[in-house]
KESEBA-477557 format. One record per residue (C-alpha): residue in one letter; chain; x, y, z. Coordinates in nm, 2 decimals, always signed. Each point is the difference from the previous one (the first is absolute). Layout:
<atoms>
<atom "A" "A" <X Y Z>>
...
</atoms>
This chain:
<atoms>
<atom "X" "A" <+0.00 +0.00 +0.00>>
<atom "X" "A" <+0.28 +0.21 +0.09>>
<atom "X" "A" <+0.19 -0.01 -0.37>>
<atom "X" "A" <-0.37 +0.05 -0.12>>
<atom "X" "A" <-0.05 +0.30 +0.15>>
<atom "X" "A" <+0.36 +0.16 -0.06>>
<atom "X" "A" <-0.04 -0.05 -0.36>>
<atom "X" "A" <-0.34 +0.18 +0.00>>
<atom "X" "A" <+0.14 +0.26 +0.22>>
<atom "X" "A" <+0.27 +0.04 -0.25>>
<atom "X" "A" <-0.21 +0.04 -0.29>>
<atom "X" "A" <-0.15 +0.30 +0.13>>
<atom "X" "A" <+0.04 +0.33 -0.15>>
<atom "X" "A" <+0.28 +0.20 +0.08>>
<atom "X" "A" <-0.04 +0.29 +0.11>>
<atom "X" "A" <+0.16 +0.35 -0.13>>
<atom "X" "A" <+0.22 +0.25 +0.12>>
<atom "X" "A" <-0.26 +0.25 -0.01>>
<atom "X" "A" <-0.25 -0.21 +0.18>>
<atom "X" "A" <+0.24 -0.10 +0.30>>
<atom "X" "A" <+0.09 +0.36 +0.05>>
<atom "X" "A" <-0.37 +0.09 +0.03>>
<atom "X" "A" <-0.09 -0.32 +0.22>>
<atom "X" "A" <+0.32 +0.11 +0.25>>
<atom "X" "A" <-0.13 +0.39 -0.02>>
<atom "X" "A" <-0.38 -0.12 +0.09>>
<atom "X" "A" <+0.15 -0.17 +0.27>>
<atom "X" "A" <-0.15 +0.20 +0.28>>
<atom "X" "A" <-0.30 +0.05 -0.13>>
<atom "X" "A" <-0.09 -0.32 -0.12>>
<atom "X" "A" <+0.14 -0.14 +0.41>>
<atom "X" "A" <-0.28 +0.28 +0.10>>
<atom "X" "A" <-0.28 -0.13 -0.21>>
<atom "X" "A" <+0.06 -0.38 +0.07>>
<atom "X" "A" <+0.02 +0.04 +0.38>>
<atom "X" "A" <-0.34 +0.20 -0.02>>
<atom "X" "A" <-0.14 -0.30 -0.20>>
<atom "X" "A" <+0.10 -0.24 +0.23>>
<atom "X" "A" <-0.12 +0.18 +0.35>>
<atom "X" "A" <-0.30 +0.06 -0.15>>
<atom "X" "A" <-0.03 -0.40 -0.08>>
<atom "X" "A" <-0.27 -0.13 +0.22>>
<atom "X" "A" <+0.21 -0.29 +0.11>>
<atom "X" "A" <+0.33 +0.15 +0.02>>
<atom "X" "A" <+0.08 -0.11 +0.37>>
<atom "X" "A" <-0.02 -0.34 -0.05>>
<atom "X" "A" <+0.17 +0.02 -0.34>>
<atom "X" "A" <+0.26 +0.16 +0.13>>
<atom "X" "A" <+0.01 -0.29 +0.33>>
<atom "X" "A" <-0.13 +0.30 +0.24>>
<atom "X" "A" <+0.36 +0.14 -0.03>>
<atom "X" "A" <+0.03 +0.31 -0.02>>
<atom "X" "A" <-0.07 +0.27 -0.25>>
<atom "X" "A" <+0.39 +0.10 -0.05>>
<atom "X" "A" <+0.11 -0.33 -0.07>>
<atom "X" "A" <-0.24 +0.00 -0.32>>
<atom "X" "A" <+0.09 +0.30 -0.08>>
<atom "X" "A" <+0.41 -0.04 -0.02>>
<atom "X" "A" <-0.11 -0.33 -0.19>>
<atom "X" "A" <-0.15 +0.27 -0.28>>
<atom "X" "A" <+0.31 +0.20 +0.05>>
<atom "X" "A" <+0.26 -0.27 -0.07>>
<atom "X" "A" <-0.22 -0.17 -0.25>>
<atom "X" "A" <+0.01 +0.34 -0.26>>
<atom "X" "A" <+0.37 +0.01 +0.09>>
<atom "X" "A" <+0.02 -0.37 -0.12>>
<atom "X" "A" <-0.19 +0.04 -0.28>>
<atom "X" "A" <+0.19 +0.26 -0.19>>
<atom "X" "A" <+0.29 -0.19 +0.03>>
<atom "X" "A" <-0.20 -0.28 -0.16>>
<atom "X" "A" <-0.10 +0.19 -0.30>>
<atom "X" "A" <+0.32 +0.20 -0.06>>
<atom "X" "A" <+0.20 -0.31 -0.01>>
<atom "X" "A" <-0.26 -0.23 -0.14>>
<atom "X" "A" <+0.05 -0.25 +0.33>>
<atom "X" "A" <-0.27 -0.20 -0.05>>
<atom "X" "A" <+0.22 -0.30 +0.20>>
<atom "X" "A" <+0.04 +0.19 +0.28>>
<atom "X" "A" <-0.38 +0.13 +0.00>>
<atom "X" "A" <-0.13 -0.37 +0.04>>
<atom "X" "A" <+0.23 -0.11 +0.23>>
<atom "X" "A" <-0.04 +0.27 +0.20>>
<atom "X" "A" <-0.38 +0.00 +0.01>>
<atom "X" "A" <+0.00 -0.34 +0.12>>
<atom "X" "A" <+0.24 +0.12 +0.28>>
<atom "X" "A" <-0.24 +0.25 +0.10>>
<atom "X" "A" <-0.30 -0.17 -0.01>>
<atom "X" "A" <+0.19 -0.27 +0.24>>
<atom "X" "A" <+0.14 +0.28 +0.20>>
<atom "X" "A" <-0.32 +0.19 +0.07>>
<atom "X" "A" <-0.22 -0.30 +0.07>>
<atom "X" "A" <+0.22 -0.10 +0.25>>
<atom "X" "A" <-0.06 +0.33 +0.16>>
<atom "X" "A" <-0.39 -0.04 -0.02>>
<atom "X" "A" <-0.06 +0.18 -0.33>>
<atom "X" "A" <-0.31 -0.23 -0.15>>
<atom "X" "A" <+0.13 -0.10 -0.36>>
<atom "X" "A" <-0.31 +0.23 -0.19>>
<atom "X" "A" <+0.15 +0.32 +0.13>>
<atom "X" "A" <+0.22 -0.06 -0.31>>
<atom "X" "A" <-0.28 +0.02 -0.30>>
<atom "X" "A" <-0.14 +0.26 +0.25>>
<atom "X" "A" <+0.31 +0.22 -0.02>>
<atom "X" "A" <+0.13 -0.09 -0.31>>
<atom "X" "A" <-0.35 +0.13 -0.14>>
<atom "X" "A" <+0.09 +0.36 +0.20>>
<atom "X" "A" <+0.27 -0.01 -0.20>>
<atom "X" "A" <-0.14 -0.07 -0.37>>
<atom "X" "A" <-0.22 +0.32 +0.08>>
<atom "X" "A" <+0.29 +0.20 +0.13>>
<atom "X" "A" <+0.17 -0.05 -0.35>>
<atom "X" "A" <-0.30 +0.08 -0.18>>
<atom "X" "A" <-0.07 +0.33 +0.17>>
<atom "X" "A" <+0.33 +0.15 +0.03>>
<atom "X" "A" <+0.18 -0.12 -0.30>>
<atom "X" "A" <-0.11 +0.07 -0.38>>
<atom "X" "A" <-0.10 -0.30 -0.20>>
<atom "X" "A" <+0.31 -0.04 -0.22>>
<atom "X" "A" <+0.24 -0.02 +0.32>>
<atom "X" "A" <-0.30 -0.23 +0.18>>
<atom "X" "A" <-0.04 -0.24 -0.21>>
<atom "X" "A" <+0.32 -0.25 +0.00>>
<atom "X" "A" <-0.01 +0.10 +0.37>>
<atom "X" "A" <-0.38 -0.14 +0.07>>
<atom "X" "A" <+0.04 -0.33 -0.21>>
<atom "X" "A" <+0.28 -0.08 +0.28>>
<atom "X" "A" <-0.26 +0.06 +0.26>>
<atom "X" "A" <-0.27 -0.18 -0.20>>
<atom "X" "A" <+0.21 -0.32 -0.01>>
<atom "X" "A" <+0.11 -0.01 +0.32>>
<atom "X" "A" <-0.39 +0.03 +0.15>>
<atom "X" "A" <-0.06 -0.27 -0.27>>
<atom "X" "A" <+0.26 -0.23 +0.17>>
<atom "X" "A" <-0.07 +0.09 +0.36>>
<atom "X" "A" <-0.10 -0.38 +0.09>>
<atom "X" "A" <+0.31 -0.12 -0.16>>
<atom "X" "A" <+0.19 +0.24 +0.22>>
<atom "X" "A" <-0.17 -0.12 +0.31>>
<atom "X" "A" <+0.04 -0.38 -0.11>>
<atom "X" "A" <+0.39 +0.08 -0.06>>
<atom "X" "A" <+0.06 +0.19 +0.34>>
<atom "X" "A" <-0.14 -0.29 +0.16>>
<atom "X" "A" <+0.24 -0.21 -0.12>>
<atom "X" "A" <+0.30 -0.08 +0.29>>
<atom "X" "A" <+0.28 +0.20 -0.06>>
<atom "X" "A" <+0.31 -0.22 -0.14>>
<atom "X" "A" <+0.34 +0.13 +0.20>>
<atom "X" "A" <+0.35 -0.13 -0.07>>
<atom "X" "A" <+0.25 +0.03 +0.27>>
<atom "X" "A" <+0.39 -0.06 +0.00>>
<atom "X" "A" <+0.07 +0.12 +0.32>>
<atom "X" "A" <+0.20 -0.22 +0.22>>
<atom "X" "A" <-0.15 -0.24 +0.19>>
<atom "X" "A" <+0.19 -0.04 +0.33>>
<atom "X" "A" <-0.05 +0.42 +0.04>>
<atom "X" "A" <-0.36 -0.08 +0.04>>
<atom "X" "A" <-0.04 +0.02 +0.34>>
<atom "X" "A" <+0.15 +0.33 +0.04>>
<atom "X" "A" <-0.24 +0.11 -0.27>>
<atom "X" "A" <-0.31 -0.12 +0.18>>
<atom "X" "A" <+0.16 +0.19 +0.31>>
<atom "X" "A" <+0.08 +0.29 -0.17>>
<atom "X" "A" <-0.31 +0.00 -0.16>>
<atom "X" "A" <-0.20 -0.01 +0.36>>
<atom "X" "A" <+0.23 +0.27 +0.16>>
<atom "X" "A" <-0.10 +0.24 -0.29>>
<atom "X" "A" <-0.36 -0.02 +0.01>>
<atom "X" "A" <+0.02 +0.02 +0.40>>
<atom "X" "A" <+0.27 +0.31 -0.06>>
<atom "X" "A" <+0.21 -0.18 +0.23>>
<atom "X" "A" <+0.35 +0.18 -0.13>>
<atom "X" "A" <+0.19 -0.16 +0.28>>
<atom "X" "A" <-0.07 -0.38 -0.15>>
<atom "X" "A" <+0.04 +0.20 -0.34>>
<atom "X" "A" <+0.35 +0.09 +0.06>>
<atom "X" "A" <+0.14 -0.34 +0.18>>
<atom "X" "A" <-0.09 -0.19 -0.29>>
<atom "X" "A" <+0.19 +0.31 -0.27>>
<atom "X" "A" <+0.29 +0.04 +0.25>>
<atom "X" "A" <+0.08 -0.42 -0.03>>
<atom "X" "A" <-0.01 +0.06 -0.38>>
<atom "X" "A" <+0.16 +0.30 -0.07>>
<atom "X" "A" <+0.37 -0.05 +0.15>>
<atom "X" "A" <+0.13 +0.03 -0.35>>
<atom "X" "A" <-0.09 +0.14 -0.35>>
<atom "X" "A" <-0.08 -0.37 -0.11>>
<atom "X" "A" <-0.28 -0.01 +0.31>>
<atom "X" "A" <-0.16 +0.33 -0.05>>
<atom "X" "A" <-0.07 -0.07 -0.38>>
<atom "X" "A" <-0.15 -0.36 +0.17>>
<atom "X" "A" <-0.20 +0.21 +0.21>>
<atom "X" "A" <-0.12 +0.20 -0.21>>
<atom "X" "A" <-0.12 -0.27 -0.30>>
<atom "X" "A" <-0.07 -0.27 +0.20>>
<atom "X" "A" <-0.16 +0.15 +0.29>>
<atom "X" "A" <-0.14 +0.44 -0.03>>
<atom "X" "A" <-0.07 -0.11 -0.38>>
<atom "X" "A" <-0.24 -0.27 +0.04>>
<atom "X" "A" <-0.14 +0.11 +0.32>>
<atom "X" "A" <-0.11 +0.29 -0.14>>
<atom "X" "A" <-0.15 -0.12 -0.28>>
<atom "X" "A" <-0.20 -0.27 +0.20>>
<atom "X" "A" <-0.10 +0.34 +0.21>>
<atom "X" "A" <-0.13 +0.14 -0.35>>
<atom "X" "A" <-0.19 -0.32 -0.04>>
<atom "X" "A" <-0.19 +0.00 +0.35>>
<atom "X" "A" <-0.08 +0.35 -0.08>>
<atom "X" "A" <-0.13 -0.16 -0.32>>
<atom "X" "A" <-0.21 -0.26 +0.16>>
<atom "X" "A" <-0.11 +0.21 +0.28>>
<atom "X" "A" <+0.15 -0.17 +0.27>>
<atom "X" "A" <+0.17 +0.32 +0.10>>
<atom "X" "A" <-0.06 +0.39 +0.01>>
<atom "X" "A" <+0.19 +0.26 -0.17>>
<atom "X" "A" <+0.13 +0.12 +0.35>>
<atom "X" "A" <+0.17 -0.36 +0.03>>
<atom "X" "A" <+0.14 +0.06 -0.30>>
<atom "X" "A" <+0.10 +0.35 +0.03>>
<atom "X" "A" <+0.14 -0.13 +0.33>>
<atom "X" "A" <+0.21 -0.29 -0.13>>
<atom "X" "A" <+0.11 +0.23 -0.27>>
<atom "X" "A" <+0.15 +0.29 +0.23>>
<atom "X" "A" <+0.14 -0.25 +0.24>>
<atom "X" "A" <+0.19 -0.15 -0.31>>
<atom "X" "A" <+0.13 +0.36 -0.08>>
<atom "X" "A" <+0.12 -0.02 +0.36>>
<atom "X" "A" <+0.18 -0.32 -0.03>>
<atom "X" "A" <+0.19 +0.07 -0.28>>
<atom "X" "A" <+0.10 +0.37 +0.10>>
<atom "X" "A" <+0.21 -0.22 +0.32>>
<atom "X" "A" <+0.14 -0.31 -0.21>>
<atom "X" "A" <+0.14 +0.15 -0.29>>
<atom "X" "A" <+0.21 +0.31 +0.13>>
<atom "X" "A" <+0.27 -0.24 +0.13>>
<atom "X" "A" <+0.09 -0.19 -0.29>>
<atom "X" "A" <-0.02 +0.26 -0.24>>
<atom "X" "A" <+0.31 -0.02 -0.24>>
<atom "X" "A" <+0.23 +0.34 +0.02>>
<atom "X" "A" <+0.16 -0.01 -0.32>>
<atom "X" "A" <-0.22 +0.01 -0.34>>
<atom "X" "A" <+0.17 -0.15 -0.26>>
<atom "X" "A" <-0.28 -0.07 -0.21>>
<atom "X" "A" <-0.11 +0.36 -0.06>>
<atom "X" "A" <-0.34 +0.22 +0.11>>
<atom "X" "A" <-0.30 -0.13 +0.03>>
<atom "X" "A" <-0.33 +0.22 +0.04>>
<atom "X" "A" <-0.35 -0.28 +0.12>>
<atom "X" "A" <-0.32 +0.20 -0.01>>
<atom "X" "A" <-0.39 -0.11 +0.06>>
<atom "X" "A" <-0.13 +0.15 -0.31>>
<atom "X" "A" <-0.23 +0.30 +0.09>>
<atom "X" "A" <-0.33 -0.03 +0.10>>
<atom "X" "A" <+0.13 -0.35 +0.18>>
<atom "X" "A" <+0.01 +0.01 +0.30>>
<atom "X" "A" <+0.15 -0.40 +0.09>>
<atom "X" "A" <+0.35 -0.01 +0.04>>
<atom "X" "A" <+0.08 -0.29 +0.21>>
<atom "X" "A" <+0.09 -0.11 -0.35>>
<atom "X" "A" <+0.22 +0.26 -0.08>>
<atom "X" "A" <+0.17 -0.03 +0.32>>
<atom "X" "A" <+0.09 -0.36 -0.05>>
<atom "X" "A" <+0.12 +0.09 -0.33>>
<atom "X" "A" <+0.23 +0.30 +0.15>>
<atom "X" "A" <+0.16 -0.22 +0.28>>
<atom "X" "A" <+0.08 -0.29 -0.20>>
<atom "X" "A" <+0.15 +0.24 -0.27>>
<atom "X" "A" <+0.23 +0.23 +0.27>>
<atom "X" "A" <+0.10 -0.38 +0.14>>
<atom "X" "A" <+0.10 -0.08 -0.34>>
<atom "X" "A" <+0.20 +0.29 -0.07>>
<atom "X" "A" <-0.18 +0.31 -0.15>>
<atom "X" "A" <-0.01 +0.32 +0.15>>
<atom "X" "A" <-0.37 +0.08 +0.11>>
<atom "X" "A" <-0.24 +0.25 -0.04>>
<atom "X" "A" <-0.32 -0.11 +0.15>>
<atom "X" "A" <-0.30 +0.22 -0.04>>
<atom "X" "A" <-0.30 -0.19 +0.11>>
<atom "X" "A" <-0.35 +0.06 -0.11>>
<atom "X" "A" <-0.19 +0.21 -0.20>>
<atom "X" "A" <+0.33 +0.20 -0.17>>
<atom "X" "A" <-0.16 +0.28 -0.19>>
<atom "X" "A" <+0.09 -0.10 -0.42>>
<atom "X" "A" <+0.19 +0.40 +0.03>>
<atom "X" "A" <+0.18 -0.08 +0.32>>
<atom "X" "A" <+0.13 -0.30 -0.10>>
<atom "X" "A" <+0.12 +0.12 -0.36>>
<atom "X" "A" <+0.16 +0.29 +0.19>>
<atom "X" "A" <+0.18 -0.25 +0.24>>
<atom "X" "A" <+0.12 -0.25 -0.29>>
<atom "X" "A" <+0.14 +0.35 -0.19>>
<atom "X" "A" <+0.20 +0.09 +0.30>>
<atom "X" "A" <+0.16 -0.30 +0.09>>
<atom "X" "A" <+0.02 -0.19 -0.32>>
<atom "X" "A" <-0.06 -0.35 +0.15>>
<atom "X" "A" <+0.02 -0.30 -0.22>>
<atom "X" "A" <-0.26 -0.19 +0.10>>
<atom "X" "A" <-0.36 +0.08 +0.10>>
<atom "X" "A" <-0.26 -0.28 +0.18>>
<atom "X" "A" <-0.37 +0.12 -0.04>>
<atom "X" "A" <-0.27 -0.19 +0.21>>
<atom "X" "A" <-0.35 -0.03 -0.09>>
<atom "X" "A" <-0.26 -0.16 +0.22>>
<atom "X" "A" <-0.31 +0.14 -0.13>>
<atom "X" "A" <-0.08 -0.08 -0.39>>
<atom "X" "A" <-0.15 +0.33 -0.05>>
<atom "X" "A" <+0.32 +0.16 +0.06>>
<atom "X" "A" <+0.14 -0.21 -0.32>>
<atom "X" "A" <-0.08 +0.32 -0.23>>
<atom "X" "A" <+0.15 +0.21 +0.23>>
<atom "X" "A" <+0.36 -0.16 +0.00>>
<atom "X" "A" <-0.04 -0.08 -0.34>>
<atom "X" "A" <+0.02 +0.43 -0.01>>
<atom "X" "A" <+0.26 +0.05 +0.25>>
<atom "X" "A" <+0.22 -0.24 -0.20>>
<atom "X" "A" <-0.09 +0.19 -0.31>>
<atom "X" "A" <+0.09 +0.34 +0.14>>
<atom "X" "A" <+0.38 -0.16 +0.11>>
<atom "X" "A" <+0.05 -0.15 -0.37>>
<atom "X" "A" <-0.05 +0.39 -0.07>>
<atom "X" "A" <+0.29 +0.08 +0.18>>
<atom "X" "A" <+0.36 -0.04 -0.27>>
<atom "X" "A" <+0.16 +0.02 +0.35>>
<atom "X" "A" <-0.14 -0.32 +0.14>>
<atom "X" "A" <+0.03 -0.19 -0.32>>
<atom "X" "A" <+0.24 -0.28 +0.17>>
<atom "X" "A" <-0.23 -0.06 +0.27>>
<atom "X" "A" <-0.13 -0.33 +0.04>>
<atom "X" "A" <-0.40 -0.03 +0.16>>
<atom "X" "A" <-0.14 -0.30 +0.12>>
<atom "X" "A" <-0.38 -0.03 +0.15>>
<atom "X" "A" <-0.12 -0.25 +0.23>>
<atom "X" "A" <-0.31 -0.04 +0.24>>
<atom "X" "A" <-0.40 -0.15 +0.10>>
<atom "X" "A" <-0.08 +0.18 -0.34>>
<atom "X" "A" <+0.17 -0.26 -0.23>>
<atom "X" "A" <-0.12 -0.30 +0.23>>
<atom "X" "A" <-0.30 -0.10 -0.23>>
<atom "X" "A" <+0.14 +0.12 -0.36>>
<atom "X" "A" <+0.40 -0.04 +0.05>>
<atom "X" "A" <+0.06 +0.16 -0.34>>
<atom "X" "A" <-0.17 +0.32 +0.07>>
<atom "X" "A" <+0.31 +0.16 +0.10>>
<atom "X" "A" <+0.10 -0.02 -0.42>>
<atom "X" "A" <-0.25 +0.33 -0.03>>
<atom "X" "A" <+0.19 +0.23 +0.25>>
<atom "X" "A" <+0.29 +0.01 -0.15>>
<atom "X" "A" <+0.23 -0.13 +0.23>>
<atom "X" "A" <+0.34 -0.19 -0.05>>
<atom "X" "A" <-0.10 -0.32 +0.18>>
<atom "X" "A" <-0.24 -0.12 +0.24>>
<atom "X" "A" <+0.09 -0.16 +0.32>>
<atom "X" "A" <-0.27 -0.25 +0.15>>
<atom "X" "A" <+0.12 +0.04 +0.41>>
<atom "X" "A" <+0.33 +0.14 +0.15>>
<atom "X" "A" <+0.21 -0.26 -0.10>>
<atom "X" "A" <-0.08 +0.02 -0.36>>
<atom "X" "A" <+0.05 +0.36 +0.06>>
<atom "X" "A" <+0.36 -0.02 +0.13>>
<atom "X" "A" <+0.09 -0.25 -0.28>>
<atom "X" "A" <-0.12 +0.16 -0.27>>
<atom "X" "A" <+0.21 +0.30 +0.11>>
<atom "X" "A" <+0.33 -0.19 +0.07>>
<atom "X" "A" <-0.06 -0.12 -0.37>>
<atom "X" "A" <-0.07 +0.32 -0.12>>
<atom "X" "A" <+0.36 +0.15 +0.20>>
<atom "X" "A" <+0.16 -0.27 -0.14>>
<atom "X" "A" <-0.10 +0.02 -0.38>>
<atom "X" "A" <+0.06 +0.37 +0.03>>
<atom "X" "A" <+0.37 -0.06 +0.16>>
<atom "X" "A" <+0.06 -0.21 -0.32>>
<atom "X" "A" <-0.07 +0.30 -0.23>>
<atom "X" "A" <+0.21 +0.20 +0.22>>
<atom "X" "A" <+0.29 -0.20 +0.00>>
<atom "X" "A" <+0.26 +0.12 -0.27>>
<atom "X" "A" <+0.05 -0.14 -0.33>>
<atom "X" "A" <+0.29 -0.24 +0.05>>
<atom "X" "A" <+0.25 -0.11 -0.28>>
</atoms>
């Protein structure tokens, strides 16, 4: 069913230039009008599982965000698989599985009254289909949710632990199990991958599920932040042979345990850092790379409505004649479902986790040390 619907999906229309300019510059409006529908829907509390209003209401936010990056880059991939993620998602957190036609109906209207029929058009038969395949949606996000794992087994335990101490915010259990891990560079990366990695994730996935609240996870996030402000500092490497390194959440993203990991494995493996952390304006960020002429920049992306966004920020740096012989790799949550998304933002590579990260850079230091080297005879 699922290759069905991605080759419909495909199929559709794309959408113009024109008509994803005026979708994004409706955006507000169109936000307006479908939250007014849907209050006004005589059921609304128990479509939306007696949660509240705002939580509907960022949905419509962070659905028009999502969708123009769905028609300016034609992702019709990452639209299904992403729909069935929400669906999942949000019936796990009490939304009934018709506030989807419901909303997606708010939306056909929005279109149609503040866009002109020649940019509306492409736009609604997108719309159309996916109310036309809501039950195939519902039937796919029912579906258990196949997970491969090479993590090693005998760190288990301390994952489980870990895991506990996180959701309890218990930072003392936290840092016993990082400080037995972390005695050398070797440790801290195994921290890192084998334990903050997929404990975090699995944190994303009770969120999912609704088996925790966004303060547990807000909570398990800061206290993370915490525990890798302490561990790192005293291994980090003094000299920096390997050259600068600038790691930025792209802007509007504001998850950078990612990044983080990415930063500290990177400084452990020899580059000079420049961490910047979340939501790095696109001007700032040019401005930094100008001055200090790095030769490497790692952009995270959590959110896949921030895709068009770096896909712009990386655009504006190719501008640059000054940066030409910097080398940009992407990595993050947004690539999970369609890996080769990151091809559209113009990047240099794409790292799928820290450790792809730090070896995609050590390959790209050494290929460039081989051009550097001088012509022998």
């Amino acid at each position: 069913m699922l290759e069905q619907l991605l080759q419909e999906a495909k199929a559709l229309p794309t959408v113009d230039a024109a008509a994803v300019q005026a979708y994004r510059g409706a955006t507000e409006s169109m936000v307006e009008q479908v939250n007014r529908i849907m209050v006004l829907h005589p059921q609304v509390h128990r479509l939306i599982g007696y949660n509240p209003l705002k939580m509907m209401f960022d949905n419509h936010l962070n659905h028009a965000r999502f969708m123009a990056n769905v028609f300016r880059f034609h992702a019709m991939e990452l639209l299904v698989k992403t729909v069935i993620w929400v669906y999942r998602a949000y019936r796990h957190h009490g939304f009934e599985y018709d506030y989807f036609p419901a909303e997606l109906s708010a939306w056909q209207q929005a279109v149609q009254t503040h866009l002109d029929p020649a940019s509306s058009q492409a736009i609604l038969a997108v719309y159309h289909w996916m109310l036309d395949r809501h039950a195939d949606m519902v039937r796919l996000s029912q579906e258990p949710v196949q997970t491969e794992s090479d993590l090693d087994p005998a760190l288990a335990s301390q994952r489980h632990t870990f895991l506990q101490a996180l959701l309890q915010g218990d930072s003392r259990t936290c840092l016993e199990i990082g400080g037995k891990l972390t005695k050398t560079p070797a440790g801290l990366q195994t921290f890192y991958l084998e334990i903050i990695q997929p404990c975090m994730y699995e944190v994303g996935q009770l969120w999912e599920e609704g088996e925790i609240s966004v303060a547990q996870e807000h909570l398990a996030s800061a206290l993370v932040a915490r525990l890798m402000a302490v561990l790192y500092p005293p291994l980090e490497v003094v000299q920096h042979p390997k050259g600068r390194a600038v790691i930025t959440a792209a802007p509007n993203e504001f998850h950078e345990t990612g990044a983080r990991c990415v930063a500290d494995l990177l400084g452990l493996d020899g580059w000079r850092l420049d961490y910047l952390g979340s939501n790095t304006p696109s001007v700032d960020l040019l401005k930094h790379l100008l001055q200090t002429r790095p030769q490497l920049l790692a952009i995270s992306v959590a959110m896949p409505f921030n895709l068009d966004i770096t896909t712009d920020v990386v655009a504006l740096i190719r501008e640059q004649t000054e940066l030409a012989d910097l080398k940009i790799m992407v990595g993050g949550l947004a690539f999970a479902l369609v890996p080769e998304m990151w091809q559209i933002t113009g990047a240099d590579g794409y790292a799928p986790h820290a450790r792809g990260a730090v070896d995609l850079a050590r390959t790209w230091f050494q290929e460039q040390a081989v051009e550097d080297r001088p012509n022998r005879r």
